[in-house]
N, C-alpha and C positions, 0 to 999 in steps of 0.2 A: 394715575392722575384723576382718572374720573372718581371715582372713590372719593379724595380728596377735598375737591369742587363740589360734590355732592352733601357732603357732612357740612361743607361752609359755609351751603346756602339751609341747611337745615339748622344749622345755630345760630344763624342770623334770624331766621323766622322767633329761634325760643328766645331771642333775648329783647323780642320788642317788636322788631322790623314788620310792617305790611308786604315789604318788598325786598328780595333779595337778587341782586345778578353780581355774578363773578366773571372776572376774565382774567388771562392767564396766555402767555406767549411765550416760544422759544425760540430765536431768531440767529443766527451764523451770519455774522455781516460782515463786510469786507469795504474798505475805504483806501482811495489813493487819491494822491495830489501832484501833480508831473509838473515844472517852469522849466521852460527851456528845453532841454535836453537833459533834467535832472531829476530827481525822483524828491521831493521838498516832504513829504510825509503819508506814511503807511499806517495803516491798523487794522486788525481782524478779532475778534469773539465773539463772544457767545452772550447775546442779552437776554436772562428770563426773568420773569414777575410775575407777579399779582394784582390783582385789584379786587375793592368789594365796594361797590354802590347801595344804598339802602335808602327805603322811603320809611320813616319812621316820625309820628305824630306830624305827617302831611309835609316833612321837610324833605331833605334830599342831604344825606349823607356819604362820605367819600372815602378812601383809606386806603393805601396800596404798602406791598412788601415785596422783597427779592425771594423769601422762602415760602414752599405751602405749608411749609411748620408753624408759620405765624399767620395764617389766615382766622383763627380764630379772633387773635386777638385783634387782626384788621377788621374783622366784622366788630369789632365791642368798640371800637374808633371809632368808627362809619357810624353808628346808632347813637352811640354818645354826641358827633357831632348834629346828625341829624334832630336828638329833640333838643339838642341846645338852639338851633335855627329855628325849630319849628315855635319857640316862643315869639319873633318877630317877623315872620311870615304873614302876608294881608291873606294870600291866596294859595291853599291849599295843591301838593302837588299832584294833577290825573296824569296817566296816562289812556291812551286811546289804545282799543283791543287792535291785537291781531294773532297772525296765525300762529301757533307756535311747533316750532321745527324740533327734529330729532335729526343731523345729518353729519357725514362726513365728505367734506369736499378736499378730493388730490387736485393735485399739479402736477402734469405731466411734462417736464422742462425739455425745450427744445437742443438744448443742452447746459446743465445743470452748473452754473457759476461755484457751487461748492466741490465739482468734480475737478476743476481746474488748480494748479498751483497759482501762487502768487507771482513766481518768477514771472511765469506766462502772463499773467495779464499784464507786471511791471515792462516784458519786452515788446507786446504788443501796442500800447500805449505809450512807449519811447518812441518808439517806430514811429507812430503817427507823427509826433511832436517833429523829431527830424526830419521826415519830410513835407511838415507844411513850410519849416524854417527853410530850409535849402532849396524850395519851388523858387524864392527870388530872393537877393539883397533886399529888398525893401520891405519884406517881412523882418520885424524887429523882435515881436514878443512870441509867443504861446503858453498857457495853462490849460492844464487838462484838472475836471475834475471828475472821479468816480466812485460807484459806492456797488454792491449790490448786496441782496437779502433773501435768507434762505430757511426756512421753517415752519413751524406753527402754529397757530391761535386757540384757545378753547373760549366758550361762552357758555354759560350757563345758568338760567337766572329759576326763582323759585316757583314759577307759570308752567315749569318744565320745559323748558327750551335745553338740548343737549347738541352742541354742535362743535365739529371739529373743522378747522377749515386750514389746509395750506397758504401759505405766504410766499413771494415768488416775484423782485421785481430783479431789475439790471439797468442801470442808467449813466448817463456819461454828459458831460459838457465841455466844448473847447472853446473856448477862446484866441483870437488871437489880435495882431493890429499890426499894420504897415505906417511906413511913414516915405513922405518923396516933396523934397524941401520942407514949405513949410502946412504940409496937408495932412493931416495925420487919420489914419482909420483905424476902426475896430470891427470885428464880426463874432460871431457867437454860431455855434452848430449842438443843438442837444437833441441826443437818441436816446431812448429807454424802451425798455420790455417788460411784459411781466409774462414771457410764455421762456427768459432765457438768456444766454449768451450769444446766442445767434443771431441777434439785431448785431452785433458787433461784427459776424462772419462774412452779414450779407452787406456789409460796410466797413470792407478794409482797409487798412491804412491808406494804402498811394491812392486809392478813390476818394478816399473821405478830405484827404490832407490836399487832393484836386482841387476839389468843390469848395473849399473852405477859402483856398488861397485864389481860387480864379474870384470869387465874389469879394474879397477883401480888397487884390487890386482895379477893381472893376470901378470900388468908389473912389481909388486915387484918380481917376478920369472921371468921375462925376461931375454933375454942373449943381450948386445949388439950386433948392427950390423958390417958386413965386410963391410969395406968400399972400393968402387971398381963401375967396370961396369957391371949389372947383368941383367938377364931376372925380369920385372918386371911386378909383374898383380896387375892393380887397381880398387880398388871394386866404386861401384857408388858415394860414399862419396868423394873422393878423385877422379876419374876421375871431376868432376862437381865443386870442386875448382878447377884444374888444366884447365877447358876447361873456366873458370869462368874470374880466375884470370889471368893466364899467355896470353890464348886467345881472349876472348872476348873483355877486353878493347881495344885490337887493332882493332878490330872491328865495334868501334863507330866511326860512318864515320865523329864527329868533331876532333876529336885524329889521324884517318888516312891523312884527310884532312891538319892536320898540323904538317905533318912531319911523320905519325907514320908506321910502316914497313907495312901495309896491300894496301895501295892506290897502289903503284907499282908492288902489285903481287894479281892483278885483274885478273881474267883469267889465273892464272900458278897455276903450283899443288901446293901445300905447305905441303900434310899430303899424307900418305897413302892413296892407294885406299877405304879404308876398313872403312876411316875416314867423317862421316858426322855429321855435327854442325848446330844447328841451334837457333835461340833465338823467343820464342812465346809467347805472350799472354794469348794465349787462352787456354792452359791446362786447362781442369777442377780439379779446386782446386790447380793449381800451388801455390803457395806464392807469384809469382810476376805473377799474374793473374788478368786480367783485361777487361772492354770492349772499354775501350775508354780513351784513352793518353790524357793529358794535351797540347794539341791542338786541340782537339776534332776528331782526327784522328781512325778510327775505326782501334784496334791494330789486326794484324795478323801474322804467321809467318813469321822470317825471316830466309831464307836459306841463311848461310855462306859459308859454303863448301860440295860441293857436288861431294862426292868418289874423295876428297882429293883434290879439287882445287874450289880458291875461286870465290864463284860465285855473294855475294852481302855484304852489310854491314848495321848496323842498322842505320838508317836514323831518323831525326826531316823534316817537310818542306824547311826548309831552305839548310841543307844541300842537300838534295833531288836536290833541284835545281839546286845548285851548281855541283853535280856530273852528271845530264843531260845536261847542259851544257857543260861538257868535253865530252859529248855521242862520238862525232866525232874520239877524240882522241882513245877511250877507245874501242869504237866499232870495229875496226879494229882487236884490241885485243881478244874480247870475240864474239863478235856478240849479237844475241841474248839473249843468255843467262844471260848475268849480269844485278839482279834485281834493280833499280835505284829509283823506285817509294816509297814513306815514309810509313816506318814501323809501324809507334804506338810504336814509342821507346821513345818519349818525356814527359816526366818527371817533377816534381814539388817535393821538398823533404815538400813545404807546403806553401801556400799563401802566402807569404815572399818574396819569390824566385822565378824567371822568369826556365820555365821549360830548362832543359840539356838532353841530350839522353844518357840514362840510359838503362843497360839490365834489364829485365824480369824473363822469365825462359830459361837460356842458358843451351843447351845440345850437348852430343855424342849421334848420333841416335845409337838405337840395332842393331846389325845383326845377327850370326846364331849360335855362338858358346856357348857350356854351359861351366861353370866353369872348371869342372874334363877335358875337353880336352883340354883347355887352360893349364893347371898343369900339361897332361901328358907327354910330354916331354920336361920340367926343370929337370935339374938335379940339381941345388942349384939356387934358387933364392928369392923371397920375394913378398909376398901377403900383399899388403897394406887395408886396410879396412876402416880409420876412418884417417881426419886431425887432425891438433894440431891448424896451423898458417902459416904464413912465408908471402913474397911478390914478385912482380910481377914486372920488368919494360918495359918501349915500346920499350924496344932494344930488347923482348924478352927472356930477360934471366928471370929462378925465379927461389925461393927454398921456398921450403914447409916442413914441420916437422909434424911428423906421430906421432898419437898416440897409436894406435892399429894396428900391423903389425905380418907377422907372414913370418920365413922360410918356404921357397917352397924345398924338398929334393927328388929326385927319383922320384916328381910327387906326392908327399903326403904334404900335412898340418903339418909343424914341430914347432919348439920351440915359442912361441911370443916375439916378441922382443921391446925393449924401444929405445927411443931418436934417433929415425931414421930419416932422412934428407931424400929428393930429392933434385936434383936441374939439370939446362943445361939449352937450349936454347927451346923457346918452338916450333918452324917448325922444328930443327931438331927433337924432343921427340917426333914428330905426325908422322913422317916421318919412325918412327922404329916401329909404331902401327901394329903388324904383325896378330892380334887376338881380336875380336869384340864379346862379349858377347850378349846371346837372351833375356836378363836379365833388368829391367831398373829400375830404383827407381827418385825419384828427391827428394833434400832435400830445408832444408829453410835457410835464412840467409838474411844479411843488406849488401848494399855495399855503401861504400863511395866514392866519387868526388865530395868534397866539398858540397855536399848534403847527405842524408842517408837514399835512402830507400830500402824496402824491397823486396828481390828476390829468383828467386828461380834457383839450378842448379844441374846437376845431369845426368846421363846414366846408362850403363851399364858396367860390369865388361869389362879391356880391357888388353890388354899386348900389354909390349912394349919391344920388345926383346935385349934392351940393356939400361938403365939409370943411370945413376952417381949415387952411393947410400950413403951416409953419417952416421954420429955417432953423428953429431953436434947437439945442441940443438937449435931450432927456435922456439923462443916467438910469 
């Protein structure tokens, strides 16, 4: 294969191209769908391809195929389309240097989802389903969904980047919902790994199908919430969509770039002091953890906001460029401080598809406070613990729906409540961040931009001493 990759970034250089990268995967995926007590749809193979990106007369050209028999003629696509664009192109495509890698990265699986049968994971994950079903009568539904993935990637672009890298995630979703008269609930519980099948061991069925059903019927005894402005403290589930959704995408310096509220508040505070963000790679065992971005970019952290003012944004090369090129403007601003150089934030949702900058693992770093001090002086307010859903836009505003939530009263743990809402602006909500947990967890999850992969986000518990609270329901 290397051979291959090699010859197809060297015929892309002779037929025109300034720039060539190739990428190429070979991926054993496995997929199930469980209702009820039944198995609703299975699937397993083998996806591999190609791709060839190319910068040619300043444009950006694209072309992918299932064979490396046709990589040549994916590179005469790729160029062909490239100087067809590059006649209405205003601005020239740079990218900004970096290192360039020669590596191979394994995966050591903590046990290897490809070593398993199918049968086994279909009776593992029946199991689950009948006993969240059978924990009570008033458990109605459950769906389970699951996927995992197991193989290859290469990257190799004409700078001499040669990198080999394993692939390696396992994840799962349940759903379920109760009903008792006329009160109806739902709950949601999602695991993933990319070290294995062993998130699954160390969460087996009659545990998992516990947990799942004691929180489901917990909100058939829920009280509705006040809707109003309250102290609010959020546990790491819900800080890490909120820093996810409402924050991060502004974040991605092609979404700032083109219009989005963060390019202009480079260098000014935007959160509490008390507030640091940041999106990494490199967690061990994050979900969106990795060593090396689909530009062959050795990914590393990125610091967003440091004690509440922004100090960089997640970068591809290309944007990269484009914001050192404003250095002039921007430096006046920030000085040294703002990080401009490229992240390892770029992205492939799969050899199809020309990489996007995509977050990682987006987080609130910890700081010093534990739980019960945070709680000791609310006198009514709401501990949120678990999302539901909801959405985000780049004007900042979002709302989210809680599924596990609980009154904060006197500084104590009070009643759980259902069908809870957040919502506001998201610099204002950072801005009333009055309290920072010592606390951190990161969870797993898929985000979509028109691509869909896999990430991770997450902190510590945090209070926010004033947020719009709701009763509404957010699908």
């Amino acid at each position: 294969m290397e051979d291959e990759l090699s010859k197809a970034v060297e015929y892309g250089l002779s037929i025109g191209a300034s720039y060539v990268e190739v990428r190429g995967e070979e991926l054993a995926e496995t997929s199930l769908e469980i209702e009820d007590k039944r198995v609703r749809a299975v699937r397993q193979g083998v996806d591999r391809g190609f791709s060839v990106r190319v910068i040619a007369g300043g444009a950006w050209g694209f072309a992918s195929t299932s064979s490396p028999d046709r990589l040549r003629e994916a590179c005469r696509v790729a160029v062909r389309m490239a100087l067809a664009a590059s006649r209405a192109v205003k601005e020239k495509v740079k990218l900004a240097d970096v290192k360039v890698f020669a590596d191979n990265v394994h995966v050591k699986p903590d046990e290897n989802p490809a070593d398993l049968g199918i049968d086994e994971k279909i009776d593992f994950f029946l199991e689950l389903g009948k006993a969240t079903l059978s924990f009570d009568s008033r458990i109605k539904s459950f769906n389970f969904s699951y996927s995992d993935v197991y193989g290859v990637k290469w990257y190799f672009n004409s700078e001499g980047a040669r990198i080999f890298q394993d692939v390696l995630y396992v994840w799962g979703r349940a759903v379920a919902t109760a009903k008792e008269g006329d009160i109806y609930a739902a709950y949601r519980e999602e695991l993933g790994s990319i070290r294995g099948f062993g998130v699954w061991r160390e969460n087996p069925p009659g545990e998992l199908a516990d947990k799942i059903s004691h929180a489901l019927l917990e909100q058939l005894e829920a009280v509705t919430p006040r809707g109003g402005l309250f102290p609010v403290i959020m546990g790491p589930n819900v800080t890490g969509v909120l820093v996810h959704e409402a924050f991060g995408h502004l974040a991605e310096a092609d979404l700032a770039l083109a219009g989005g509220l963060l390019l202009d508040k480079l260098g000014e505070r935007v959160a509490s002091p008390l507030v640091n963000i940041f999106d990494d790679a490199s967690i061990e065992g994050g979900f969106g953890s990795f060593k090396y971005d689909d530009e062959g970019v050795r990914a590393r952290r990125s610091i967003i906001v440091r004690e509440g003012v922004v100090v960089g944004l997640m970068y591809d090369r290309e944007t990269s460029a484009k914001i050192q090129s404003m250095a002039g403007k921007l430096q006046v601003k920030v000085g040294d401080e703002l990080d401009v150089e490229p992240t390892g934030n770029a992205r492939a949702e799969d050899f199809r598809v020309p990489p996007l900058i995509r977050m990682r693992n987006t987080c609130i770093a910890p700081g010093d406070w534990t739980l019960e001090e945070m709680m000791e002086d609310v006198s009514f307010g709401y501990l949120l613990e678990s999302f539901r859903g909801g959405q985000a836009n780049l004007d900042g505003t979002f709302q989210v729906g809680v599924q596990r939530a609980y009154e904060v009263v006197d500084g104590e743990v009070g009643r759980p409540v259902r069908n809870l809402s957040i919502s506001g602006n998201t610099l204002e909500t950072l801005m009333h961040v009055d309290a920072v947990g010592c606390d951190f967890k990161l969870n797993v999850g898929w985000c979509g931009k028109g691509q869909t992969v896999n990430v991770g986000d997450g902190g510590p518990h945090i209070r926010c001493s004033k947020m719009l609270v709701g009763g509404g329901k957010v699908e």
